[in-house]
C-alpha positions in Angstrom: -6.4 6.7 15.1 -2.5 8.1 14.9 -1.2 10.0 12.6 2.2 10.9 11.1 3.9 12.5 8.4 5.1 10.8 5.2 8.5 11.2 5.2 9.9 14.6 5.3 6.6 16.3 3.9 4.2 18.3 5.7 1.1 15.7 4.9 0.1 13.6 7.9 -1.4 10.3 6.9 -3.5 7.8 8.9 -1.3 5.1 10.4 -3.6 2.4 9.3 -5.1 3.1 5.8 -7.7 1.1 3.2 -6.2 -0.2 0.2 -8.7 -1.6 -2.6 -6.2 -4.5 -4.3 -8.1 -8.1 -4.9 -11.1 -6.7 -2.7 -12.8 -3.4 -4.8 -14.1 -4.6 -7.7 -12.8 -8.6 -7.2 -14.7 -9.6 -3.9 -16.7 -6.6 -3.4 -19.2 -4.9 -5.1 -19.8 -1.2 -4.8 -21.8 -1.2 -2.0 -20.2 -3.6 0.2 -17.4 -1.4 -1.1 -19.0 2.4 0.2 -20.0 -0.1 3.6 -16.2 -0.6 4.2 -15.1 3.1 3.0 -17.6 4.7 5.9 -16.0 2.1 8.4 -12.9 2.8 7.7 -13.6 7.2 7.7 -15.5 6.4 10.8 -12.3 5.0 12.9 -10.2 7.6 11.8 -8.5 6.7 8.3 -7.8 9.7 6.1 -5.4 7.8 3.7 -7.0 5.4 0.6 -5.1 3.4 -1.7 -5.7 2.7 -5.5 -3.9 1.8 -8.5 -5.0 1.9 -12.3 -5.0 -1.8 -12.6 -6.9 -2.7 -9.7 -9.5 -4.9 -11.3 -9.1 -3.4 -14.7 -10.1 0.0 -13.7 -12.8 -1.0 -11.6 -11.3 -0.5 -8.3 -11.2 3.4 -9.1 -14.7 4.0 -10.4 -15.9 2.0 -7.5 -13.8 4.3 -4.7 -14.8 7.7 -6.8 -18.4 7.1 -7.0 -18.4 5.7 -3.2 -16.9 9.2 -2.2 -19.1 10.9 -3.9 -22.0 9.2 -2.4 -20.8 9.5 1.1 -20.5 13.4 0.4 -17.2 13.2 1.8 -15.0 16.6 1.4 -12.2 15.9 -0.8 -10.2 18.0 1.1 -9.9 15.7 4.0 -8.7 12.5 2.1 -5.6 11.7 0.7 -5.7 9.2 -2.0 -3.5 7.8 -3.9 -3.0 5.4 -7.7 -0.5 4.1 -9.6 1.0 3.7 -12.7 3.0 1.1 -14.9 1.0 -2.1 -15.4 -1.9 -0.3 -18.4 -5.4 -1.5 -18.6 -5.1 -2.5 -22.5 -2.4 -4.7 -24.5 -0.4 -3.0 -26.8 3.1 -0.5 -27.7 3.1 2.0 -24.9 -0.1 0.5 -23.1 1.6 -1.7 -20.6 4.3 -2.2 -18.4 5.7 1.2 -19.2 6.7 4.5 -17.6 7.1 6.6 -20.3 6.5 9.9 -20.5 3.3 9.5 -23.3 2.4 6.6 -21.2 2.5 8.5 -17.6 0.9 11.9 -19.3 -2.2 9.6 -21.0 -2.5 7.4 -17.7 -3.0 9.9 -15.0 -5.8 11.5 -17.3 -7.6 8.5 -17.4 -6.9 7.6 -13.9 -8.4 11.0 -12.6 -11.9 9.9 -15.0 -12.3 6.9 -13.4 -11.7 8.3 -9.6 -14.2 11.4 -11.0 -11.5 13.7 -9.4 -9.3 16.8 -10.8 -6.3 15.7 -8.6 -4.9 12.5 -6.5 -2.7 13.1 -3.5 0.4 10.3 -4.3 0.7 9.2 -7.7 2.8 6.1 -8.1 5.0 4.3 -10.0 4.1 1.2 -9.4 7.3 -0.9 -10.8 10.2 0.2 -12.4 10.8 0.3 -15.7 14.1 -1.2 -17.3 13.4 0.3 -20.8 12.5 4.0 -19.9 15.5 5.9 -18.1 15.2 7.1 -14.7 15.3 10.7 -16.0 12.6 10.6 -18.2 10.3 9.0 -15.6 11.4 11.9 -13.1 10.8 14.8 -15.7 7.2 13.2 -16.6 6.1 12.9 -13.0 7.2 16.1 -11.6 5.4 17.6 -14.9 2.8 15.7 -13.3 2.7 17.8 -10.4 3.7 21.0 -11.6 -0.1 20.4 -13.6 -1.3 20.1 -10.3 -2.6 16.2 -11.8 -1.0 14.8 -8.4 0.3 16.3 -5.2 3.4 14.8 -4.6 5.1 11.5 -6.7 6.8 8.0 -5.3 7.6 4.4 -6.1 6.8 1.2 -5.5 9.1 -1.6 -5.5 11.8 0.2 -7.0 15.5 -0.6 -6.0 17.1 2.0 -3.4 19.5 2.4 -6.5 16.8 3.7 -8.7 15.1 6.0 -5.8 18.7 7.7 -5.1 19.2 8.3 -8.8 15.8 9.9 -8.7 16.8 12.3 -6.3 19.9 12.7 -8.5 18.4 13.7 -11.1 16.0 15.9 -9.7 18.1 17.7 -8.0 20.1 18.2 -11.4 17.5 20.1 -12.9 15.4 21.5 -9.6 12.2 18.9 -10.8 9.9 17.5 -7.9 11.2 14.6 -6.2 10.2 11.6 -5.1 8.7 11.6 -1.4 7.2 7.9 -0.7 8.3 4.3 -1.5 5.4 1.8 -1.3 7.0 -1.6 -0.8 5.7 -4.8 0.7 6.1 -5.3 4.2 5.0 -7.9 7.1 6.9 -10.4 9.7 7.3 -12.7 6.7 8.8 -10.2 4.3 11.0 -7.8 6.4 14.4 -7.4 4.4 13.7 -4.3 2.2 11.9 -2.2 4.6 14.4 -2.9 7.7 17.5 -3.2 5.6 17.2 -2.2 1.9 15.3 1.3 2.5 15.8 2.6 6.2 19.1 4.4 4.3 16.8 6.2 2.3 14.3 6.9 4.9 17.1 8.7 7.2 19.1 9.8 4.9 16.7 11.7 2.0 13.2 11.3 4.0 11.5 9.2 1.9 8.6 7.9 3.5 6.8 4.3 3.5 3.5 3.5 2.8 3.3 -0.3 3.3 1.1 -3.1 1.9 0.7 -6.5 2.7 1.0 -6.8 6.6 -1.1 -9.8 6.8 0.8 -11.5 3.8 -2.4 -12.2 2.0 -3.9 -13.6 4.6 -0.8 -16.1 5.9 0.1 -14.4 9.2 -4.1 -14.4 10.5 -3.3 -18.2 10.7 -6.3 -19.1 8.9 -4.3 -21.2 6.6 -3.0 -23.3 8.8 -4.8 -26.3 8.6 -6.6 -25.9 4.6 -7.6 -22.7 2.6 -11.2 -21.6 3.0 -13.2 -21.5 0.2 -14.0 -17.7 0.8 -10.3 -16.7 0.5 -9.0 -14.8 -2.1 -5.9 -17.7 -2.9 -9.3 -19.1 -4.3 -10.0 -16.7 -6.6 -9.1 -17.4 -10.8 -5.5 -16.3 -11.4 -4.4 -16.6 -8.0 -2.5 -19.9 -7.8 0.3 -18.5 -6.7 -1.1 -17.3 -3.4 -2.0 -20.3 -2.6 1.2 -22.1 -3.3 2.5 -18.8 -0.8 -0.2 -19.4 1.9 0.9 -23.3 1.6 4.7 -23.0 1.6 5.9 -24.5 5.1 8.8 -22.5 5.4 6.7 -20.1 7.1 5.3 -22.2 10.0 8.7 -21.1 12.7 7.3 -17.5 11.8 3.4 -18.6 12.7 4.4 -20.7 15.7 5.9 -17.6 17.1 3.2 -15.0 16.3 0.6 -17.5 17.6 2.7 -17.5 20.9 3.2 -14.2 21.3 -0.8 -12.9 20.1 -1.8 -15.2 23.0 0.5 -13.5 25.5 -1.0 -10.0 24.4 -4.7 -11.6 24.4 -4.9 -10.3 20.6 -5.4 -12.1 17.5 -2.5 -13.0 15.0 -3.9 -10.7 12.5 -3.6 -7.9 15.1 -0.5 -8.2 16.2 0.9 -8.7 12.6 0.0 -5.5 11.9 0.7 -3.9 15.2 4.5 -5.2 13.7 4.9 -2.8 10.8 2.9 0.1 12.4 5.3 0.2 15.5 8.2 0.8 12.6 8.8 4.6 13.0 10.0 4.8 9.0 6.5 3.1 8.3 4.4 6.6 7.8 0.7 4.0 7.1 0.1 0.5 7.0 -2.5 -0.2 3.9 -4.9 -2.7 4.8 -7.2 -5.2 2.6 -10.7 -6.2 4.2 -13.4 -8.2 2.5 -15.9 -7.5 5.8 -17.2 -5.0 8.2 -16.2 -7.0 10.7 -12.6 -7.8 9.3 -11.8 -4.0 8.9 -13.3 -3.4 11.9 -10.8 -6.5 14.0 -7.7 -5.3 11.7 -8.4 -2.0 12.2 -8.1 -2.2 16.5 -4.2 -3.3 16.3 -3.4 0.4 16.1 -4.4 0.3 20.1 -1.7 -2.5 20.3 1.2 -0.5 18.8 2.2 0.8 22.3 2.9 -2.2 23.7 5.2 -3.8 21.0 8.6 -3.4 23.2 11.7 -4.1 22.7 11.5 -7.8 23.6 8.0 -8.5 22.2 9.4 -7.8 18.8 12.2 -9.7 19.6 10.2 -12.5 20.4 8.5 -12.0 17.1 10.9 -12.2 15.0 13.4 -14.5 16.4 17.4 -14.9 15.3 18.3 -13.4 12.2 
C-alpha cells in the first residue's frame, strides 16, 4: 500500500481506503462486514469511511463493533463520519448544519462507532439556511472538544470552502483541511477543474468516492444489470437509470481499450485513474466481496504506469 498526506496536514492516509455507503448495513451483514474490514487492514488500508446516515445508523455500529472485535488499536486507524442528512424527521433533525444540530450529531455519532473521537468529521452537504460562519465556529468547537481530529466538506462549492477559510482565519478557529467530492473517468470536472485551486492554493486535501461510478466503469453493465447489483436494490432507481444512460459508452469503449493494453480489468484501471491524481490524498472504495476488495484493491500496483499518454488515451478530447 502507498501512503500520503491529506493536504497540508501531518496525517498520512492509505491511498486506497474502505468506505461503508450502500454496502455496511444494506448488502452486508456484520460479519461479511468484519470479513471485508480484516482484508482491507491486511493490504495495507489505515483510512475507513462512514457517515451518520449510512443505512440509518447502521453502517457505524456495524464498523465500531467490527473494530472492536478485530482488537484493532485505535491508534492506527483513521476514520472518519459525516454530518447533514439526520437519522429522524423533524425541525433541526435533518438536512441541517447548525450548530445544536452538529453539537447533538457528533455525540450520537461517537455512540454508534463506540469511540471517544473520529479522525475527519464531515460536512456532508452544505447548507443554504445556516451561514458558513456558524458551521465553522460549531465544527472547530468540535475539535477544540477533541470530538474530531480535524474537520472538512463534502460537496461543497469552492466558494463556500474559501469562505471557510475566511472566516476562520477571522477569528483564529480550526479550518477546514479535506474536501470529499465524487470523482471517477465519468465525473472529472470538480476535482480537475473546480478544486485543484484550492488544493494548491490553501492545501486542502481530497478524499474521493465513487471511482467505479457505482459500478458503470467495471463494465458489468454493459449488456443488462445483474440482479446482485446494488442499482437493484429499493430506492435506487436512479442508479440504474445512471448505469443505463448511453452517453457513457465513448468513455467505456476507451477504458475497455486501454485495460486490455495494460492486461488489467476496467475496474482496476478506473481506479488506478484517480489514485495517480497527486491532489487525490485516498481513493474510498465500496466492495460487496472478499474477492471484489481484494481485485479493486490491486490497482494501487497499476498507479505507476498511468503516463502521460495512457491517461490521455483515457480520457480522450476535452
Amino acid at each position: 500500500m502507498l501512503y500520503r498526506r491529506l493536504g497540508r496536514t501531518g496525517l498520512r492516509v492509505s491511498l486506497l481506503s474502505l468506505g461503508s455507503w450502500v454496502t455496511f448495513g444494506n448488502q452486508l451483514d456484520p460479519g461479511r462486514a468484519r470479513e471485508l474490514l480484516g482484508l482491507a487492514r491486511e493490504r495495507g488500508v489505515n483510512f475507513l469511511d462512514n457517515a451518520e446516515s449510512y443505512a440509518d445508523g447502521q453502517a457505524e455500529r456495524i464498523m465500531g463493533r467490527a473494530i472492536k472485535d478485530l482488537g484493532w488499536d485505535r491508534a492506527s486507524l483513521v476514520v472518519s463520519t459525516k454530518l447533514f442528512w439526520g437519522l429522524g424527521g423533524g425541525v433541526n433533525l435533518e438536512q441541517t448544519l447548525n450548530r445544536k444540530y452538529l453539537l447533538q450529531g457528533i455525540d450520537g455519532s461517537l455512540r454508534r462507532l463506540d469511540m471517544d473521537f473520529v479522525d475527519l468529521l464531515f460536512c456532508h452537504r452544505p447548507d443554504p439556511h445556516t451561514t458558513v460562519e456558524e458551521v465553522v465556529w460549531a465544527m472547530s468547537d468540535i475539535v477544540d472538544m477533541g470530538k474530531a481530529l480535524y474537520w472538512g466538506t463534502s460537496e461543497w462549492e469552492p466558494s463556500d470552502i474559501e469562505l471557510a477559510f475566511e472566516v476562520a482565519e477571522k477569528y483564529r478557529l480550526r479550518k477546514p483541511v479535506v474536501e470529499q467530492p465524487e470523482y471517477s473517468l465519468v465525473r472529472r470536472e470538480r476535482v480537475e477543474r473546480e478544486y485543484s485551486g484550492l488544493c494548491e492554493v490553501l492545501g486542502i486535501g481530497l478524499l474521493t468516492w465513487s471511482p467505479l461510478a457505482s459500478g458503470l466503469l467495471t463494465g458489468k453493465y454493459k449488456r443488462r444489470v445483474p440482479q446482485s447489483s446494488r442499482a437493484t436494490l429499493p430506492g435506487m432507481q436512479w442508479l440504474r437509470e445512471y448505469v443505463e444512460d448511453p452517453s457513457h459508452h465513448p468513455v467505456l469503449e476507451r477504458l475497455q481499450r486501454t485495460a486490455e493494453k495494460l492486461q488489467c480489468t476496467m475496474g482496476q484501471l478506473s481506479i488506478a485513474f484517480c489514485a495517480q491524481n497527486p491532489q487525490v490524498s485516498s481513493v474510498i472504495l465500496g466492495a460487496s466481496s472478499v474477492e471484489q476488495l481484494n481485485e479493486n484493491l490491486d490497482s494501487v500496483s497499476l498507479v505507476p504506469r498511468l503516463t502521460p499518454e495512457v491517461s490521455a488515451a483515457l480520457t480522450g478530447p476535452d
